[in-house]
C-alpha positions as CSV (number, residue, x, y, z in Angstrom):
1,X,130.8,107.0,125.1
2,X,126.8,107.4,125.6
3,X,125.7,103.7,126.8
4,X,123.2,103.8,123.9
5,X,125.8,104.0,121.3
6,X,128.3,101.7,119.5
7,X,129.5,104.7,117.4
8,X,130.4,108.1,118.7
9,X,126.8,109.2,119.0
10,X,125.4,110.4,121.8
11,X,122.3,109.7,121.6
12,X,120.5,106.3,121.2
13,X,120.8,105.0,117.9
14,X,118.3,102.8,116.3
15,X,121.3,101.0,114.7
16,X,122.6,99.9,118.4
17,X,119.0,99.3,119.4
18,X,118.8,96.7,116.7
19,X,121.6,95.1,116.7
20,X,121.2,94.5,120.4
21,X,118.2,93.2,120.1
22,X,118.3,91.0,117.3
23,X,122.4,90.6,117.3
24,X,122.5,91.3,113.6
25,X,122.0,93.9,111.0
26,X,118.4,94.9,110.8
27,X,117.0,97.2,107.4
28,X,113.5,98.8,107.4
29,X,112.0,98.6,103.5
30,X,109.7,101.2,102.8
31,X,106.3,100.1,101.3
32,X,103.4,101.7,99.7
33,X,100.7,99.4,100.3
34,X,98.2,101.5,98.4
35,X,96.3,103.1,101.5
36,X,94.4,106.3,101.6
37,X,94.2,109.0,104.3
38,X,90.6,109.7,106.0
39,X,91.6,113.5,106.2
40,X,92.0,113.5,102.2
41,X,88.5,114.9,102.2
42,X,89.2,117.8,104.7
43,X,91.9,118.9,102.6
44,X,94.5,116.6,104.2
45,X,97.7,118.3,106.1
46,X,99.3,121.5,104.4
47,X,102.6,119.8,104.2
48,X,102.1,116.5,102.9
49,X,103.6,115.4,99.4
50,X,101.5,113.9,96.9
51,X,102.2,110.7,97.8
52,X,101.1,110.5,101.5
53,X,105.1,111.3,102.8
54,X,105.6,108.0,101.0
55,X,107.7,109.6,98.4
56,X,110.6,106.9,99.0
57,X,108.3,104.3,99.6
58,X,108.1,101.4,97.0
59,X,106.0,101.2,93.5
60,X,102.2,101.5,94.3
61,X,101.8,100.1,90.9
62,X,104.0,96.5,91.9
63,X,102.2,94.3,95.1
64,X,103.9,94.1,97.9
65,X,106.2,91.1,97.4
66,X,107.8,92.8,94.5
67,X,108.5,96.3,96.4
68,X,110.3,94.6,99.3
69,X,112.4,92.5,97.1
70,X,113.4,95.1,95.0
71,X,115.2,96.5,97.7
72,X,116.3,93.3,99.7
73,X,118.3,92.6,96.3
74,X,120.5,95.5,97.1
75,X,120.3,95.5,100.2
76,X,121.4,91.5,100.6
77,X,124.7,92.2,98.7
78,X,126.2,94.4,101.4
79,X,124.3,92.5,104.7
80,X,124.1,89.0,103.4
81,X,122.9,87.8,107.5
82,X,120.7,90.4,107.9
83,X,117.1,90.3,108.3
84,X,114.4,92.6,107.6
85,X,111.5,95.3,109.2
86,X,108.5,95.6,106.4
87,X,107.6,99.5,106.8
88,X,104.1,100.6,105.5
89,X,104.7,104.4,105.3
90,X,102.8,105.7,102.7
91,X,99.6,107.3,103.7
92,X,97.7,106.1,106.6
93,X,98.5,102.5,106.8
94,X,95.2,101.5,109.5
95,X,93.2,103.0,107.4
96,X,91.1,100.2,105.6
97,X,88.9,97.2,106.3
98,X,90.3,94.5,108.9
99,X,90.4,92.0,106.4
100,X,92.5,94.2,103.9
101,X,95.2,95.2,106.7
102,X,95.6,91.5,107.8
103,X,95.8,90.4,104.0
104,X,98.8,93.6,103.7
105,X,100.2,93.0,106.7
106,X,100.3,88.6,106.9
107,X,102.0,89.1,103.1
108,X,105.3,90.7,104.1
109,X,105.2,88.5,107.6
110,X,105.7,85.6,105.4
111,X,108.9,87.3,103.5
112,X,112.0,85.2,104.5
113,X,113.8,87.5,107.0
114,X,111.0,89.5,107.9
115,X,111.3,89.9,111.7
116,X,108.7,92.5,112.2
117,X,106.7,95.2,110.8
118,X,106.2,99.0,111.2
119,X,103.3,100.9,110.8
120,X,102.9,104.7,110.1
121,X,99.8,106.0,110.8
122,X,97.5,108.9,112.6
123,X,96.1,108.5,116.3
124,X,92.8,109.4,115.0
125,X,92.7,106.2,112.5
126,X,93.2,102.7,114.7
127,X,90.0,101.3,115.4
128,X,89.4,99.5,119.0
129,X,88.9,96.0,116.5
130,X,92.0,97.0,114.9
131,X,93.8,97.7,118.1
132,X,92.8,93.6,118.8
133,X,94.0,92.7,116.1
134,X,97.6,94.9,116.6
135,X,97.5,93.2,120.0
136,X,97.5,89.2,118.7
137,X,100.1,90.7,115.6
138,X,102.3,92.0,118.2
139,X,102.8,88.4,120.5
140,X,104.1,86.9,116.9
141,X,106.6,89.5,115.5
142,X,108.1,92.7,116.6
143,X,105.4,95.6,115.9
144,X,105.8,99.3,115.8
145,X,103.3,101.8,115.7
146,X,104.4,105.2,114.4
147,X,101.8,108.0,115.1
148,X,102.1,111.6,113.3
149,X,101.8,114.0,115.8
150,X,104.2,117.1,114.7
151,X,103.7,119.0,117.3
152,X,101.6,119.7,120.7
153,X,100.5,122.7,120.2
154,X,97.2,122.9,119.1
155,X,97.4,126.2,116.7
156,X,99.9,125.6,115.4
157,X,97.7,122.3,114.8
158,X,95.2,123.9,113.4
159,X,97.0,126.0,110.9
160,X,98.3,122.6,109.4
161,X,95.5,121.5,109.5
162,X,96.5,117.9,111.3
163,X,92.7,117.3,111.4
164,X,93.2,115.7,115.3
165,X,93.9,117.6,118.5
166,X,96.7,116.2,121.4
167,X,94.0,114.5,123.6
168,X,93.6,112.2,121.0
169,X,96.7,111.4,120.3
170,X,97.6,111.1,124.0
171,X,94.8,108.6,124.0
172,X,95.6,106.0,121.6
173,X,99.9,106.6,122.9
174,X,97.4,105.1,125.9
175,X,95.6,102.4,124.3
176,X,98.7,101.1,122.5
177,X,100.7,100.7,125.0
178,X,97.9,98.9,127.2
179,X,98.7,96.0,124.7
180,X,102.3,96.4,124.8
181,X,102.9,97.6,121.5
182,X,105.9,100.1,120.7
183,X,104.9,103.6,119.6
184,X,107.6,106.0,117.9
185,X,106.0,108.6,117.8
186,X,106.4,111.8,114.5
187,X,107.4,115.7,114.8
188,X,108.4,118.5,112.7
189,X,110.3,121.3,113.6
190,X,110.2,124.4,112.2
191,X,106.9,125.1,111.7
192,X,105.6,128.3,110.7
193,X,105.5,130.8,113.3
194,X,106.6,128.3,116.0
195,X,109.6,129.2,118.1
196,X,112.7,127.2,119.7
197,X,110.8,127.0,123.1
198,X,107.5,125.2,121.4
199,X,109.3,123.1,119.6
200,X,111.6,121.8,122.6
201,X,107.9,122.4,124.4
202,X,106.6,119.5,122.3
203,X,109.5,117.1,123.1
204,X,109.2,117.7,127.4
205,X,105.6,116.3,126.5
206,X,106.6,113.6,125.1
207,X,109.3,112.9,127.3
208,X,106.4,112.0,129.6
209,X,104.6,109.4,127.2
210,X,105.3,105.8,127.9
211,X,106.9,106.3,124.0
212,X,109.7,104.1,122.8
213,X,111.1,106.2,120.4
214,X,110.7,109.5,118.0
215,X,111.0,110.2,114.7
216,X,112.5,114.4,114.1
217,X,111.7,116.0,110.9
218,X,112.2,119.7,109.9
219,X,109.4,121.0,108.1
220,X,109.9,120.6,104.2
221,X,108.0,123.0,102.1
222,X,107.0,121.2,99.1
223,X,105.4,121.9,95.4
224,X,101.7,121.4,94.6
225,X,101.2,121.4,98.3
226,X,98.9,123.8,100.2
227,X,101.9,125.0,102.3
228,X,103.9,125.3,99.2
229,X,101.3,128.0,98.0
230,X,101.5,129.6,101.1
231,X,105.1,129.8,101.4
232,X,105.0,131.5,98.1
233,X,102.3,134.3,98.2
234,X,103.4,135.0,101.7
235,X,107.1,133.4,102.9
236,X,107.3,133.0,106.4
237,X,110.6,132.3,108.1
238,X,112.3,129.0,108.3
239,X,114.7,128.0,110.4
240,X,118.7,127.8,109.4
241,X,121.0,124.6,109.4
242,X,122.6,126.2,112.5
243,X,119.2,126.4,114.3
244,X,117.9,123.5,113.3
245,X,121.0,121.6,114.8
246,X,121.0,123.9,117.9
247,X,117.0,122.8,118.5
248,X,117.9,119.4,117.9
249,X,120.9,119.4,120.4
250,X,118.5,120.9,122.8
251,X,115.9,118.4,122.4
252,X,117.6,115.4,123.1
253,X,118.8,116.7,126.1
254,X,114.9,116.5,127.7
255,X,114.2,112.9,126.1
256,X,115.0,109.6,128.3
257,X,118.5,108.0,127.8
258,X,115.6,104.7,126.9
259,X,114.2,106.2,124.1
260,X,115.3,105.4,120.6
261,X,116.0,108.5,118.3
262,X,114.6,106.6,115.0
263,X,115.6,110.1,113.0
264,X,116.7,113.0,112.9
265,X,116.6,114.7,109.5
266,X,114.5,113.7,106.7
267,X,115.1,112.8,103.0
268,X,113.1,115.4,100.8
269,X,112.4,114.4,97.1
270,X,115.0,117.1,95.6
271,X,112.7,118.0,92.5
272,X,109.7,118.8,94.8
273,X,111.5,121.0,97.1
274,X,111.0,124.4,97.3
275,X,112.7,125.2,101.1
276,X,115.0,124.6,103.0
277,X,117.2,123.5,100.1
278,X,120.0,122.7,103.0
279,X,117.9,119.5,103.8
280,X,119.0,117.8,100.9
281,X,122.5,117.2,102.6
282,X,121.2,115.4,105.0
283,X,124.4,113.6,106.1
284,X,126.1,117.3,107.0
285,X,123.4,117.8,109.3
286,X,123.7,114.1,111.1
287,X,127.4,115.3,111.0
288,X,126.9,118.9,112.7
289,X,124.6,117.6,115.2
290,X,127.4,115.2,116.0
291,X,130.0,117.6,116.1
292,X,127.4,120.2,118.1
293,X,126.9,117.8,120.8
294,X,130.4,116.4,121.4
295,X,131.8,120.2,121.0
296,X,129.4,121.2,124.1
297,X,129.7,118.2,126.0
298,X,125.8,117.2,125.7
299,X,124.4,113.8,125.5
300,X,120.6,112.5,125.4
301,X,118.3,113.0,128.6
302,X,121.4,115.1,129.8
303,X,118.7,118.0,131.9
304,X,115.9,115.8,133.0
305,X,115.6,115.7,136.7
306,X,117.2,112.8,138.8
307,X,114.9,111.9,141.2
């Protein structure tokens, strides 16, 4: 069994990082804190929904208080002792005056059972009196920082139109973790027009980050997105189940045993999706990377160098 692991997974699970750390069940609750994006006005990125990837995020139109326990209700009936992780996700959640992210942020640290909060957010939006702030936040609750990057690869970049380039990001991986805070950091694979070897490219980068742990997407092509339009004037290819797995398989293999694999598929909204439409079993694709992995004997970090 991979040390990481309390399952059969052989990679490390955020479940086992949790439970080790806190010793009890731990639940993130998705928020929607009513933030903007500062790349709205450029367009934003092709492949963001309508709702800032916040599509399973709470109500925008209930405050705060009222979105988290709307889910603890359901959530407390199956994990009675467990306690809670208040995830901002929608849009860029740094994005705002000082005084309105400590008012958003203080809110859902006063929640019984709150242990800590996650933020979602892009390297090019944390401000150095924010990062102060992040610092003092982070000595009194656990605090994650999780920066959208997609990928290293700066034309593919470009023709997303992420609206940052990799020295940036690289910087504030840098700045964050000068105060000690956690970073997971964001990708997609697939893409368009970037191959197996870019994509496992964008992971060996990583790999050498002081990161604590990565989120992996594969690219959804949505309606009444820019990419959407693309996909349909002019569809470009995208990546099978059976490749995406593969990729997957192959990344973990070049990412430190330490690192915590937060996700690896993603949870399209079913009426917006136009492609792949094998995304939306997401728990066959957790299943085939299982079986992929123990099948080939391959477990996380398996061909980085040993010094």
């Amino acid at each position: 069994m991979f040390k990481y692991s309390n399952n059969n997974k052989r990679y490390h699970t955020l479940d086992y990082y949790y439970k080790n750390k806190f010793g009890c069940k731990i639940m993130k609750i998705s928020l929607n804190a009513g933030f903007s994006c500062p790349h709205l006005s450029n367009g934003g990125c092709i492949y963001c929904s309508k709702l800032g990837s916040g599509d399973f995020a709470g109500n925008i139109k209930d405050d705060l208080v009222t979105q988290f326990n709307n889910v603890k209700s359901i959530m407390n009936k199956k994990w009675p002792e467990g306690k809670y992780i208040a995830y901002f996700q929608a849009r860029t959640n740094t994005y705002a005056p000082l005084n309105i992210l400590k008012e958003k942020y203080e809110t859902v640290l006063n929640i019984k059972d709150v242990i800590g909060i996650s933020i979602a957010t892009r390297p090019d939006c944390i401000s150095d009196e924010c990062l102060d702030y992040l610092e003092e936040l982070n000595k009194r609750t656990y605090l994650t920082i999780e920066l959208g990057l997609q990928t290293i690869h700066e034309q593919t970049s470009k023709f997303i139109n992420r609206g940052h380039d990799l020295k940036c990001f690289t910087d504030m991986v840098s700045k964050l973790r000068e105060r000690n805070i956690n970073v997971v950091v964001h990708i997609i694979n697939g893409l368009p027009y970037e191959t197996k070897d870019m994509m496992i490219d964008t992971v060996k980068y990583l790999n050498n980050l002081d990161i604590q742990g990565i989120k992996i997407h594969m690219l959804h092509v949505l309606e009444h997105t820019k990419l959407g339009e693309i996909y349909k004037e002019k569809p470009f290819d995208i990546i099978s189940k059976d490749e995406f797995v593969e990729i997957v398989c192959e990344q973990l293999q070049y990412l430190r045993e330490e690192i915590v694999i937060h996700r690896l598929s993603g949870d399209p909204d079913a009426k917006e999706l136009i492609a792949p439409t094998w995304l939306l079993k997401k728990f066959c694709v957790l299943n085939d990377i299982d079986k992929y992995m123990a099948k080939n004997d391959i477990y996380q970090g398996q061909k980085i160098e040993k010094n």
